[in-house]
PDB file of N, CA, C and O in Angstrom:
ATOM      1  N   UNK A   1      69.835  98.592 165.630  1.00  0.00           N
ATOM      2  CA  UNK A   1      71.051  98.445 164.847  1.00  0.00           C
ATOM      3  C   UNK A   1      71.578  97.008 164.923  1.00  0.00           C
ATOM      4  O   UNK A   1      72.057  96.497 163.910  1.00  0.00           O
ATOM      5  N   UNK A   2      71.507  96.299 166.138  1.00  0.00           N
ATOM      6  CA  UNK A   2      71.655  95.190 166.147  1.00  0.00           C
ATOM      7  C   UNK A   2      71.135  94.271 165.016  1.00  0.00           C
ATOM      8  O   UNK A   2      71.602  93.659 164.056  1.00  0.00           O
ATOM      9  N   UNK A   3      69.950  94.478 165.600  1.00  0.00           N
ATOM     10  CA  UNK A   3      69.079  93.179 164.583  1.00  0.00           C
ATOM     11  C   UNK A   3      68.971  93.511 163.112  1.00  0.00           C
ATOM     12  O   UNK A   3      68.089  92.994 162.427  1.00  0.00           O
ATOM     13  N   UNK A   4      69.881  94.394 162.592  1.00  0.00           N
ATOM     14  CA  UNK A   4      70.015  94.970 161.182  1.00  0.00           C
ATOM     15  C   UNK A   4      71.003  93.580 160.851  1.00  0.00           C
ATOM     16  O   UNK A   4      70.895  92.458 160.355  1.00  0.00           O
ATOM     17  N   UNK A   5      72.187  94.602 161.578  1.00  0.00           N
ATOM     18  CA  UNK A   5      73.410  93.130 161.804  1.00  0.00           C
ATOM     19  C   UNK A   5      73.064  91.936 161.777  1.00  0.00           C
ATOM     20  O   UNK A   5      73.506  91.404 160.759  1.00  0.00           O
ATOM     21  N   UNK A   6      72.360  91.105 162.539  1.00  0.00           N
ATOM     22  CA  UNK A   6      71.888  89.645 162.597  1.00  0.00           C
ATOM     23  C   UNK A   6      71.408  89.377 161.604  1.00  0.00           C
ATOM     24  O   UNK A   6      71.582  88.290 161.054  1.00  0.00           O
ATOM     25  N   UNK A   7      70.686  90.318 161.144  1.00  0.00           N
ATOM     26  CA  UNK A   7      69.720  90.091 159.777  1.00  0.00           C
ATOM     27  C   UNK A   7      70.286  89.735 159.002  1.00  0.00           C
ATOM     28  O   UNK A   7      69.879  88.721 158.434  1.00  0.00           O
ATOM     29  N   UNK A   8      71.596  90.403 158.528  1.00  0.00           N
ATOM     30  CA  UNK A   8      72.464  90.930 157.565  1.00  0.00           C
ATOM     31  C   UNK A   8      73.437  89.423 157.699  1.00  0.00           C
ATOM     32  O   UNK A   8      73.679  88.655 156.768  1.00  0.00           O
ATOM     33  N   UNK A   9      73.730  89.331 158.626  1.00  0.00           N
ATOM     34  CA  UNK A   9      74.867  88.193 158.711  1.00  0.00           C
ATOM     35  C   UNK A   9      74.008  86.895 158.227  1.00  0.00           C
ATOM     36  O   UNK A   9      74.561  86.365 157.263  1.00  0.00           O
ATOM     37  N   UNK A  10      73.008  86.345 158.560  1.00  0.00           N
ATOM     38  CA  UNK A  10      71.636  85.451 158.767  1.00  0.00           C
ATOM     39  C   UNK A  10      71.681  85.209 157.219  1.00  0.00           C
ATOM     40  O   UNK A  10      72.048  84.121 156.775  1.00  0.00           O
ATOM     41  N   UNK A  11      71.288  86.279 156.377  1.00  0.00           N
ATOM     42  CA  UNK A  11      70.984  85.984 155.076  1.00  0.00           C
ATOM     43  C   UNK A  11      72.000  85.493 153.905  1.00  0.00           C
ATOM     44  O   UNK A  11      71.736  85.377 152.709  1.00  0.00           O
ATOM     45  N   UNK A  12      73.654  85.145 154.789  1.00  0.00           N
ATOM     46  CA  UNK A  12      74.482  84.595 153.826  1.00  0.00           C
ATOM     47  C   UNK A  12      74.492  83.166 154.184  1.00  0.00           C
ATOM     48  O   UNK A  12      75.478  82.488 153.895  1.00  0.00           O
ATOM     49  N   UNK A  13      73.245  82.533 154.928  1.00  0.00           N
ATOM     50  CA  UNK A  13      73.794  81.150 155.332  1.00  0.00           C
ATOM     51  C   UNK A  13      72.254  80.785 154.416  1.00  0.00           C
ATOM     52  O   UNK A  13      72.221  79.559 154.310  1.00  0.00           O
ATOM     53  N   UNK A  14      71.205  81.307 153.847  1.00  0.00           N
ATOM     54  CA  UNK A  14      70.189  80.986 153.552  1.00  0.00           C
ATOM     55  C   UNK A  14      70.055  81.131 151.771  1.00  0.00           C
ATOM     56  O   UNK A  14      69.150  80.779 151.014  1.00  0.00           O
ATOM     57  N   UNK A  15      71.748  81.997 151.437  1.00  0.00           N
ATOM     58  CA  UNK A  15      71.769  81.906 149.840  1.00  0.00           C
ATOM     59  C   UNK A  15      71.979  80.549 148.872  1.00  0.00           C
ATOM     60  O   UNK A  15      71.482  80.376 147.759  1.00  0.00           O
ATOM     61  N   UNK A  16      72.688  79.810 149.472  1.00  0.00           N
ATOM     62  CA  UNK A  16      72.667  78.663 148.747  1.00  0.00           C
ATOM     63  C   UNK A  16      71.571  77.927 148.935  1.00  0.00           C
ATOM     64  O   UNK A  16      71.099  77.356 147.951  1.00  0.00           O
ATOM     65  N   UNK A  17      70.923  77.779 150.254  1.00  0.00           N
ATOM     66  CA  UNK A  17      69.421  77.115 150.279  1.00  0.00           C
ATOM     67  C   UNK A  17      68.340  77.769 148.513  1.00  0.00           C
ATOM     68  O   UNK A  17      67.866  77.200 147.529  1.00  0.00           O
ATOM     69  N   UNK A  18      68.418  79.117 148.982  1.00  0.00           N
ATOM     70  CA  UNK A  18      67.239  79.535 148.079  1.00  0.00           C
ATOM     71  C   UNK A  18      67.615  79.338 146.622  1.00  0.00           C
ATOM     72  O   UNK A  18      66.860  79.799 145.766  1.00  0.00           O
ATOM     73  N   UNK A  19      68.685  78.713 146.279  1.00  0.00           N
ATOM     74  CA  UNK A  19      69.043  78.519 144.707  1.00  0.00           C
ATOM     75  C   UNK A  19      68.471  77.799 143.883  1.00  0.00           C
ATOM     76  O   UNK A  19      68.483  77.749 142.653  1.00  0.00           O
ATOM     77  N   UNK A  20      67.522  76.750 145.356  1.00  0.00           N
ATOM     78  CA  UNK A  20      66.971  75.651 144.267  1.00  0.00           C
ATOM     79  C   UNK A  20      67.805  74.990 143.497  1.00  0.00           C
ATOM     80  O   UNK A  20      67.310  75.050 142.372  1.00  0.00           O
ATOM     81  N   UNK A  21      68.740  74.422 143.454  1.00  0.00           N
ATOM     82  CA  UNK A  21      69.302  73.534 142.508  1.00  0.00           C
ATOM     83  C   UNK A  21      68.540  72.187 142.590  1.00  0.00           C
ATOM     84  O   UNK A  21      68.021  71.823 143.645  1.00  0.00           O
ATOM     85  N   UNK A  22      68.486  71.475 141.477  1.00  0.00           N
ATOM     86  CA  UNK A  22      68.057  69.656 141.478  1.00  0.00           C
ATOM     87  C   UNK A  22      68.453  69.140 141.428  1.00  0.00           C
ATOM     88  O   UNK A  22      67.949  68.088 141.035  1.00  0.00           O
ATOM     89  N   UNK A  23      70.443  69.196 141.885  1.00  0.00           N
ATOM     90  CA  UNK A  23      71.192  68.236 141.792  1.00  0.00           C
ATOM     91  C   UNK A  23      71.831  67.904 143.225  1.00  0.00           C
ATOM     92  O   UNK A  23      71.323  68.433 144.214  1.00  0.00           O
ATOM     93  N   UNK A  24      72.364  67.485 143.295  1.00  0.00           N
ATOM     94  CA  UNK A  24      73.730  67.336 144.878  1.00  0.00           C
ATOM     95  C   UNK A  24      74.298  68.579 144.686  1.00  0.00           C
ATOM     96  O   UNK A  24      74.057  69.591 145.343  1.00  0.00           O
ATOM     97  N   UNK A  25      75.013  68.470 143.815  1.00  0.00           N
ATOM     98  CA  UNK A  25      76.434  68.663 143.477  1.00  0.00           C
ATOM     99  C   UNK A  25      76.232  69.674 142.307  1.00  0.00           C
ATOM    100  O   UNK A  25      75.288  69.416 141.560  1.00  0.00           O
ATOM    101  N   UNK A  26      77.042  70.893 142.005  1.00  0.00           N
ATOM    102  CA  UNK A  26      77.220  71.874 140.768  1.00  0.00           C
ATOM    103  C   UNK A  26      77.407  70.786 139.688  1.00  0.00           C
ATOM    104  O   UNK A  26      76.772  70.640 138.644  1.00  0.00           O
ATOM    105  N   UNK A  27      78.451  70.043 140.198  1.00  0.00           N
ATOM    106  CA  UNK A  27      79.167  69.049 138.984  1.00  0.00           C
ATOM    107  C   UNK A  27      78.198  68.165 138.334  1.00  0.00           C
ATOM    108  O   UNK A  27      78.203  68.091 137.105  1.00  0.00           O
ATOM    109  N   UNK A  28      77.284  67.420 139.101  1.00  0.00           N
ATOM    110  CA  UNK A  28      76.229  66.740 138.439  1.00  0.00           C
ATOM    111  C   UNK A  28      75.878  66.570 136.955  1.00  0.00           C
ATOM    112  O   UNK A  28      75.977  67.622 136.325  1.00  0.00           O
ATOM    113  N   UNK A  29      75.522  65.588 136.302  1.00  0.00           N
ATOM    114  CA  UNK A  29      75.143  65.882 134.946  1.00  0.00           C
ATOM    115  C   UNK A  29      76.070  65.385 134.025  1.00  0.00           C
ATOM    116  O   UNK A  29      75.658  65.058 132.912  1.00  0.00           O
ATOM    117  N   UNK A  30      77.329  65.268 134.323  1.00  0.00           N
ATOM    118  CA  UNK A  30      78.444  65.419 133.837  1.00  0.00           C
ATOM    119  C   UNK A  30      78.872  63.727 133.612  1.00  0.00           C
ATOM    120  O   UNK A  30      80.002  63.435 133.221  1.00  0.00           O
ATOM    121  N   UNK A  31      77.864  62.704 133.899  1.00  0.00           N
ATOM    122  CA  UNK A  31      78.136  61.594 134.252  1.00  0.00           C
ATOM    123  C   UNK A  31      78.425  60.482 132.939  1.00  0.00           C
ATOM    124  O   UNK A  31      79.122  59.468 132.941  1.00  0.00           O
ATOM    125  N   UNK A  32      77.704  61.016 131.963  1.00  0.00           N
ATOM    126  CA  UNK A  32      78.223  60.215 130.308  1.00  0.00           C
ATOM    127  C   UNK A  32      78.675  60.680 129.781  1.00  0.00           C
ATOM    128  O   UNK A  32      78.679  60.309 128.607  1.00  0.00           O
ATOM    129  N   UNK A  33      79.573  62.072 130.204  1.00  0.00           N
ATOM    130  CA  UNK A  33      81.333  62.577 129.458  1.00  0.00           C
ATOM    131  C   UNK A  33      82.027  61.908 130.070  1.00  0.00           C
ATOM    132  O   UNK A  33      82.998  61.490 129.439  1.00  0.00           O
ATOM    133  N   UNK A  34      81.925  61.506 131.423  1.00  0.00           N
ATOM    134  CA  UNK A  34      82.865  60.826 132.312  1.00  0.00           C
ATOM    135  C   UNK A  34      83.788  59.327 132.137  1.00  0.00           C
ATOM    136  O   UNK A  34      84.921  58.848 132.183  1.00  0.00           O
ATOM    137  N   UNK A  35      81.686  58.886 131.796  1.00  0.00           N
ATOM    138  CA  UNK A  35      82.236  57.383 131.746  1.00  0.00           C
ATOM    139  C   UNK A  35      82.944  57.167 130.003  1.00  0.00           C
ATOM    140  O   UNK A  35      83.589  56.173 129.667  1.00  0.00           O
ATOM    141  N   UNK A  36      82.653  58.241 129.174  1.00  0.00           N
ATOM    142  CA  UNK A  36      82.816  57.617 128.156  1.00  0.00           C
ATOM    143  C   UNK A  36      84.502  58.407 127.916  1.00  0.00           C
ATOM    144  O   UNK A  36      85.165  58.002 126.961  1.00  0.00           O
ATOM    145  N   UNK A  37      85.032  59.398 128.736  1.00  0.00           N
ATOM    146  CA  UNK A  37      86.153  59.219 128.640  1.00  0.00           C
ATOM    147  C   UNK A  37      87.277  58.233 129.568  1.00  0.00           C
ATOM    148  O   UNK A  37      88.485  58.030 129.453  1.00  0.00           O
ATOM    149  N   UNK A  38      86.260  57.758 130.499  1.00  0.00           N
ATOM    150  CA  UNK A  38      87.071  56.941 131.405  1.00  0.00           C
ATOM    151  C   UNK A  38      86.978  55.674 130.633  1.00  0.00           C
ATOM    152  O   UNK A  38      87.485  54.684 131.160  1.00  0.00           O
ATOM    153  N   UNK A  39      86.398  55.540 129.441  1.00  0.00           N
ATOM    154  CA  UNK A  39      86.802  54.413 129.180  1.00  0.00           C
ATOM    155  C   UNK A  39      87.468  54.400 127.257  1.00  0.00           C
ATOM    156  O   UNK A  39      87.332  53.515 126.412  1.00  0.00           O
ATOM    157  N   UNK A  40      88.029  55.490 127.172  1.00  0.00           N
ATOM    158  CA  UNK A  40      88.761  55.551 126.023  1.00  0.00           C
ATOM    159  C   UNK A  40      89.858  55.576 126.304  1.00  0.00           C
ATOM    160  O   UNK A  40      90.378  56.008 127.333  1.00  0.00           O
ATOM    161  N   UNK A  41      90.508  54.918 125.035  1.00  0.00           N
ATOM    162  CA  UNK A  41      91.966  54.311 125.663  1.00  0.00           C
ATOM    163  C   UNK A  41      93.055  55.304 125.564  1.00  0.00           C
ATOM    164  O   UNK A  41      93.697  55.402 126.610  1.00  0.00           O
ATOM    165  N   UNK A  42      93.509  56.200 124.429  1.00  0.00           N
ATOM    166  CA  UNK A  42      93.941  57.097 124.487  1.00  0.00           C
ATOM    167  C   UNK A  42      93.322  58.452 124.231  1.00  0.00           C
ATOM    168  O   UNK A  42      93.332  58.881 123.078  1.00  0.00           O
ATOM    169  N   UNK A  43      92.804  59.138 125.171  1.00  0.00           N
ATOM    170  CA  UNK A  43      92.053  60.170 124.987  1.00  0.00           C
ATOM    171  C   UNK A  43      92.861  61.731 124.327  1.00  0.00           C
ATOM    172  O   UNK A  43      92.179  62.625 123.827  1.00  0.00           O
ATOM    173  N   UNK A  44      94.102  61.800 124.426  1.00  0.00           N
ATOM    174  CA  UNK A  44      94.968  62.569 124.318  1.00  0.00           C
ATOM    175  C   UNK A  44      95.052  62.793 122.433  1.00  0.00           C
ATOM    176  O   UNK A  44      95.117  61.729 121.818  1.00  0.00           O
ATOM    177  N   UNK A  45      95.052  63.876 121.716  1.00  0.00           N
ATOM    178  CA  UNK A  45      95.310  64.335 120.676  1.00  0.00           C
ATOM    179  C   UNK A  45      97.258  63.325 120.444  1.00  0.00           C
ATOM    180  O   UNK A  45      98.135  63.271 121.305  1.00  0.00           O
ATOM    181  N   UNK A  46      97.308  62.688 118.962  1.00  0.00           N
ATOM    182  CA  UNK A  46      98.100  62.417 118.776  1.00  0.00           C
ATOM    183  C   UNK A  46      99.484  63.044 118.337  1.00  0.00           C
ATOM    184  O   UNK A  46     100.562  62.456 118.253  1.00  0.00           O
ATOM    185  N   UNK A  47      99.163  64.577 118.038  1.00  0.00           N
ATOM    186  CA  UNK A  47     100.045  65.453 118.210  1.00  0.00           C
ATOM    187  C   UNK A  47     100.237  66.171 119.376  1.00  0.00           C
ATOM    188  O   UNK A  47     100.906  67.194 119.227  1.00  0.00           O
ATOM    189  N   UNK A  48      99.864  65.945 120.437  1.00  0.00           N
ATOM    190  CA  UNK A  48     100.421  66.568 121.230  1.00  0.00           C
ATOM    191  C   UNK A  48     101.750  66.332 121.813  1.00  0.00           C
ATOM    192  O   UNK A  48     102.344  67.309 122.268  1.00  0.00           O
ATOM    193  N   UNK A  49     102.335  65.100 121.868  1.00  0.00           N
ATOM    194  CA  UNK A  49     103.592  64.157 122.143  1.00  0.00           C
ATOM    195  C   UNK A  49     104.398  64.837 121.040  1.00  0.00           C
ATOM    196  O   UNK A  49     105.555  64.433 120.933  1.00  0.00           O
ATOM    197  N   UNK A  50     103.975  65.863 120.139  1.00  0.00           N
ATOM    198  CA  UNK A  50     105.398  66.399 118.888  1.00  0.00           C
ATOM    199  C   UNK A  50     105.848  67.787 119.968  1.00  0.00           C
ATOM    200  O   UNK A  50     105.084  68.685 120.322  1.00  0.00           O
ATOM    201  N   UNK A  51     107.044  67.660 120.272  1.00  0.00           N
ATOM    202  CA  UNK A  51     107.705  68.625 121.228  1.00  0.00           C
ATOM    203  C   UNK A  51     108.760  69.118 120.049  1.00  0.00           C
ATOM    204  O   UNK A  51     109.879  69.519 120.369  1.00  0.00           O
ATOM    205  N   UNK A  52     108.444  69.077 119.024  1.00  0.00           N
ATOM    206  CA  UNK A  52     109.357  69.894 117.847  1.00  0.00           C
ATOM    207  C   UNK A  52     108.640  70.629 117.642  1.00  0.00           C
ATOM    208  O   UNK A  52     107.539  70.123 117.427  1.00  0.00           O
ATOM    209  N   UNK A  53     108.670  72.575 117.531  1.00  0.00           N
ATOM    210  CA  UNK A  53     108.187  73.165 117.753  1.00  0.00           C
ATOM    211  C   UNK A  53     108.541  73.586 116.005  1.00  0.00           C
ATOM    212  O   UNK A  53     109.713  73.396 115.683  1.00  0.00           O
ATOM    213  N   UNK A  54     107.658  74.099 114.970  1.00  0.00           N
ATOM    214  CA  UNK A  54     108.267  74.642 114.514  1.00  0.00           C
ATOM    215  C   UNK A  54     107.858  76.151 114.358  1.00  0.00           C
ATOM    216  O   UNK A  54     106.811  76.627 114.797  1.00  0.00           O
ATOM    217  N   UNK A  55     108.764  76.792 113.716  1.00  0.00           N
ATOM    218  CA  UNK A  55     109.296  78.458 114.123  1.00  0.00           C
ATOM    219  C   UNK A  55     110.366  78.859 114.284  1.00  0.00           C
ATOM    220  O   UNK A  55     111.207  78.184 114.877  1.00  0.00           O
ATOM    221  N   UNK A  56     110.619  80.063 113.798  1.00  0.00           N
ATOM    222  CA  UNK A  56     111.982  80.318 114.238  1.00  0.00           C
ATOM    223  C   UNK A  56     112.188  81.203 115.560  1.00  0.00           C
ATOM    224  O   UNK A  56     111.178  81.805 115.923  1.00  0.00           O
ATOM    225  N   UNK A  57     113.100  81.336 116.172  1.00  0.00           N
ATOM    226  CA  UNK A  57     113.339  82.082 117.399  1.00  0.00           C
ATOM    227  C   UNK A  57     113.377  83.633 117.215  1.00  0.00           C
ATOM    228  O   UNK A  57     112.815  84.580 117.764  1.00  0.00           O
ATOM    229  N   UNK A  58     114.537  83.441 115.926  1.00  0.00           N
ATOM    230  CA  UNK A  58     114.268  85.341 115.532  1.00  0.00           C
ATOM    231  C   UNK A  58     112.909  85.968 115.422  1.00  0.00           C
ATOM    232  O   UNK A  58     112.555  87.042 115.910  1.00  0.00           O
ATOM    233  N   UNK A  59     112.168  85.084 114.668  1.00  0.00           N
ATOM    234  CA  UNK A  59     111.254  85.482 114.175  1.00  0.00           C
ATOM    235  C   UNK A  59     110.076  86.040 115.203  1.00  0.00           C
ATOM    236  O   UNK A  59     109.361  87.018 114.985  1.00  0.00           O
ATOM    237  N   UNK A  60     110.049  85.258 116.279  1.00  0.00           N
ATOM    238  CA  UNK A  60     109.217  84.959 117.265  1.00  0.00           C
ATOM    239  C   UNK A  60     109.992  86.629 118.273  1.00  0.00           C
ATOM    240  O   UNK A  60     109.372  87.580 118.748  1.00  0.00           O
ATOM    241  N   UNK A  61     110.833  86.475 118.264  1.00  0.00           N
ATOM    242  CA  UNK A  61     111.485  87.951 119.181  1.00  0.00           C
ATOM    243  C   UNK A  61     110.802  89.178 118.393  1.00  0.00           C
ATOM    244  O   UNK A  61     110.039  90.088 118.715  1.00  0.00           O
ATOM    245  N   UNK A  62     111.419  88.784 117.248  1.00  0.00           N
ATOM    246  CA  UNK A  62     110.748  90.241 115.816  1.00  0.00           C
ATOM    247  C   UNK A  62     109.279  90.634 116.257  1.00  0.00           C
ATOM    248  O   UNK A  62     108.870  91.783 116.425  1.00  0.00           O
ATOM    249  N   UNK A  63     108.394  89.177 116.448  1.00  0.00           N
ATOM    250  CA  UNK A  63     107.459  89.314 117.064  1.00  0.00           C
ATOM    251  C   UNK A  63     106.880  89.936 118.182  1.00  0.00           C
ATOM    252  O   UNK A  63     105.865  90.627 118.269  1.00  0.00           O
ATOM    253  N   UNK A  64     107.623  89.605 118.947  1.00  0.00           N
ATOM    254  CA  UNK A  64     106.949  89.696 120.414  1.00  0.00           C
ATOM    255  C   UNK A  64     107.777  91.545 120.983  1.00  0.00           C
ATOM    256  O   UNK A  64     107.522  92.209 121.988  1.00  0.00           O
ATOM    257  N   UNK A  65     108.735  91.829 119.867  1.00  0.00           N
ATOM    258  CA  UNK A  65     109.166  93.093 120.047  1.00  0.00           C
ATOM    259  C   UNK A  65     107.953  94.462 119.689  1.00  0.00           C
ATOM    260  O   UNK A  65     107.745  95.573 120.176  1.00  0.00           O
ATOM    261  N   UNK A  66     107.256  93.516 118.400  1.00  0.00           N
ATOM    262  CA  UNK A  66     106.768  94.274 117.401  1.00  0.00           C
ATOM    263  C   UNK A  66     105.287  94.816 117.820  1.00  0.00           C
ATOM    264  O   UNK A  66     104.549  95.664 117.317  1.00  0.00           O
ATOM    265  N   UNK A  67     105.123  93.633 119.397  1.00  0.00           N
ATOM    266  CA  UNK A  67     103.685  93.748 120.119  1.00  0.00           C
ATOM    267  C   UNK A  67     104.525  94.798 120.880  1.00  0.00           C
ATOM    268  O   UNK A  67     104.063  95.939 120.857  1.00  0.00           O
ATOM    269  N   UNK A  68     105.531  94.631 121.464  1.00  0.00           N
ATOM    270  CA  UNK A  68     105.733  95.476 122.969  1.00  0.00           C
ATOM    271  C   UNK A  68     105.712  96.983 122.728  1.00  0.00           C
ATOM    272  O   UNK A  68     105.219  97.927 123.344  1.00  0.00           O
ATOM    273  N   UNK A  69     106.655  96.826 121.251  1.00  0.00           N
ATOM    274  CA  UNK A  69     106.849  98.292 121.140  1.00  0.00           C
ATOM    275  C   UNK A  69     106.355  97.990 119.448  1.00  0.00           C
ATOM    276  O   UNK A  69     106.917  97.251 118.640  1.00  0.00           O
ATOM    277  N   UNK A  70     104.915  98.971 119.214  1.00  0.00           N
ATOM    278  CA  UNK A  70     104.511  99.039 117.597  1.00  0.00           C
ATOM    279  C   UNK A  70     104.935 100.041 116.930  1.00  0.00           C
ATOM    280  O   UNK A  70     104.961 101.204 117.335  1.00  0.00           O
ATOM    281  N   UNK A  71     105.370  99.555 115.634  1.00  0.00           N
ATOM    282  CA  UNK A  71     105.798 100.522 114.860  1.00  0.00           C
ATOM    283  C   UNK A  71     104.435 101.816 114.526  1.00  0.00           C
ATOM    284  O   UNK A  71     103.222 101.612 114.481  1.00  0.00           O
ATOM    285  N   UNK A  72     105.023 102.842 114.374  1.00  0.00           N
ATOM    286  CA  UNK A  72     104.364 104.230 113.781  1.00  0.00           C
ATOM    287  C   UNK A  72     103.152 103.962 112.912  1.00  0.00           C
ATOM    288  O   UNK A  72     103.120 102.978 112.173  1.00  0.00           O
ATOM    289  N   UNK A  73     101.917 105.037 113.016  1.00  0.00           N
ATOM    290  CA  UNK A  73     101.236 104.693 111.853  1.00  0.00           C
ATOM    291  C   UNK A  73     102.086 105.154 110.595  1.00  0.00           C
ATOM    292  O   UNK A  73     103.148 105.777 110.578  1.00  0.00           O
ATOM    293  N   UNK A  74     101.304 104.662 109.530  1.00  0.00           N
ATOM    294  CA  UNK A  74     101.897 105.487 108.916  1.00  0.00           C
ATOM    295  C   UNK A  74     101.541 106.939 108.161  1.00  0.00           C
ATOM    296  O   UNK A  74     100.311 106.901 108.196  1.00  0.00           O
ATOM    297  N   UNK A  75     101.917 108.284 107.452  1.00  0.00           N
ATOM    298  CA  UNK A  75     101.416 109.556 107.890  1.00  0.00           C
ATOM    299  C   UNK A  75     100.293 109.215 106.893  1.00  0.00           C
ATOM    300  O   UNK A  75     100.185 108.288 106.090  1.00  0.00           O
ATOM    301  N   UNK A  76      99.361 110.424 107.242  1.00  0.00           N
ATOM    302  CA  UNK A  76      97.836 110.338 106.434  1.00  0.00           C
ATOM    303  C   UNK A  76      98.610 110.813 104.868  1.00  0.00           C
ATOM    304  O   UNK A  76      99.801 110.955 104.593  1.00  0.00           O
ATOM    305  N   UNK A  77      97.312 110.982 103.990  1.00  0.00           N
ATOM    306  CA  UNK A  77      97.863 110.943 102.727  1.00  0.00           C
ATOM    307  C   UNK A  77      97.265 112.210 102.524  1.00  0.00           C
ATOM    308  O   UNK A  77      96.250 112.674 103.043  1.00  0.00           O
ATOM    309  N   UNK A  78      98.142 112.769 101.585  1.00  0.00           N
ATOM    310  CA  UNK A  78      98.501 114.268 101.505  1.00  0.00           C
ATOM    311  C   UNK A  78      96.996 114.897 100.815  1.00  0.00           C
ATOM    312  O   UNK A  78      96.380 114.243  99.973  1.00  0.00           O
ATOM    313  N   UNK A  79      96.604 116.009 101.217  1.00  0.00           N
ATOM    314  CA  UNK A  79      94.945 116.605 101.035  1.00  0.00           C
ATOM    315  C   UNK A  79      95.323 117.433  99.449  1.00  0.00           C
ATOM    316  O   UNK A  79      96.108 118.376  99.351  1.00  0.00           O
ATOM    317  N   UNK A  80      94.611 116.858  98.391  1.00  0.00           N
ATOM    318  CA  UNK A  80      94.822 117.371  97.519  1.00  0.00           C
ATOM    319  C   UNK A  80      93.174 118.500  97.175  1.00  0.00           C
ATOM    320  O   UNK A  80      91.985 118.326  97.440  1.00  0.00           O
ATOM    321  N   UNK A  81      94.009 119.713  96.423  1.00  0.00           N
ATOM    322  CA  UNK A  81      92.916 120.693  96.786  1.00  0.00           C
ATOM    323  C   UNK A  81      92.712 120.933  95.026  1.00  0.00           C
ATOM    324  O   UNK A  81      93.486 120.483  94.181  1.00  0.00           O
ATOM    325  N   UNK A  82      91.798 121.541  94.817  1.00  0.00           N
ATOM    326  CA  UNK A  82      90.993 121.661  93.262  1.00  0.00           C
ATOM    327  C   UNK A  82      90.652 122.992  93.175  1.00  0.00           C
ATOM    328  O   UNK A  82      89.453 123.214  93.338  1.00  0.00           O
ATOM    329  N   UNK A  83      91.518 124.150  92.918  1.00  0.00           N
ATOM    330  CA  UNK A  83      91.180 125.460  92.795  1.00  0.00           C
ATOM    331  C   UNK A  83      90.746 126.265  91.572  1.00  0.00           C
ATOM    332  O   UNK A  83      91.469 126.971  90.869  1.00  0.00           O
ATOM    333  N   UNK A  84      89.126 125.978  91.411  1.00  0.00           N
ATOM    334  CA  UNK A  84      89.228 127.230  90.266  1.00  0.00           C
ATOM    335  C   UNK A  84      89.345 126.054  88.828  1.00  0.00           C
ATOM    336  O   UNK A  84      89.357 126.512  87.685  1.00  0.00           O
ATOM    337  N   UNK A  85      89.419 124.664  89.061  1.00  0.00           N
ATOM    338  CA  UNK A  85      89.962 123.279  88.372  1.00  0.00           C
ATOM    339  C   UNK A  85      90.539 123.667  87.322  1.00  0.00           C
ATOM    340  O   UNK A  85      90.140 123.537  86.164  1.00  0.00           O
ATOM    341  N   UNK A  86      91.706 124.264  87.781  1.00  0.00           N
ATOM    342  CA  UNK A  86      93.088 123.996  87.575  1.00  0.00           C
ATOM    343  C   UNK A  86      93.880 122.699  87.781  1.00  0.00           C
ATOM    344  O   UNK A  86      94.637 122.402  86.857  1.00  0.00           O
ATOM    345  N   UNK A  87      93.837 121.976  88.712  1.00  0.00           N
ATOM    346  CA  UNK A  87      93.773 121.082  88.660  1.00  0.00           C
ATOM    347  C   UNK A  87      95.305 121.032  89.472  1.00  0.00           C
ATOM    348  O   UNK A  87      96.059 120.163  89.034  1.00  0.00           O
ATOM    349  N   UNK A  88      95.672 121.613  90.255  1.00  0.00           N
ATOM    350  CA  UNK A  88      97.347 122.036  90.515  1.00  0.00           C
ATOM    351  C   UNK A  88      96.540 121.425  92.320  1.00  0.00           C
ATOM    352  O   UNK A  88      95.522 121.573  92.996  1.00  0.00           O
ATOM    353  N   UNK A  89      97.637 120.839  92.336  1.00  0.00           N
ATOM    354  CA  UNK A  89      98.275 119.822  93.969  1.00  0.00           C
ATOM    355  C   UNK A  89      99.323 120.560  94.600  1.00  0.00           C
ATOM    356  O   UNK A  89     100.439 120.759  94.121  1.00  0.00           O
ATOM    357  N   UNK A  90      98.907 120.942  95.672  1.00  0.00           N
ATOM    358  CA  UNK A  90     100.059 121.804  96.559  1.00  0.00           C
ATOM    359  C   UNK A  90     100.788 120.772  96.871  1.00  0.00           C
ATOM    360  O   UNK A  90     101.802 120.916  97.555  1.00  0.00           O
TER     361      UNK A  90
END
């Protein structure tokens, strides 16, 4: 029972060995997104600096009511029957 245990404990220090990776690092690879945003001058979307939101507030509550609590389906549509084609709708 022991050496189940040892076994058992043993084989979480030998999982990252057996992964084989070919790099250092997970991150690796990543090295000409890096440099080429480290060297753009404003990397940032030019709308993001607009802190005027537009929308309205009601509207957005109407909203966020309309997720919490949804309105009803609405009822199925009435089964019309053909007797004898007569042609008469209960």
């Amino acid at each position: 029972m022991i050496l189940i245990l040892c076994a058992g404990a043993l084989t979480g220090c030998a999982a990252d060995y057996l992964n084989h990776y070919d790099t250092v690092t997970l991150a690796a690879g990543d090295t000409q997104k890096y440099n080429s945003m480290l060297q753009t001058v404003d990397p940032l979307n030019p709308n993001s600096r607009n802190t005027h939101i537009e929308g309205d507030g009601t509207r957005a509550a109407l909203v966020a009511h309309n997720y919490k609590f949804p309105p009803p389906p609405p009822p199925p549509p009435a089964i019309t029957v053909n007797v004898g084609g007569s042609g008469v709708t209960p």
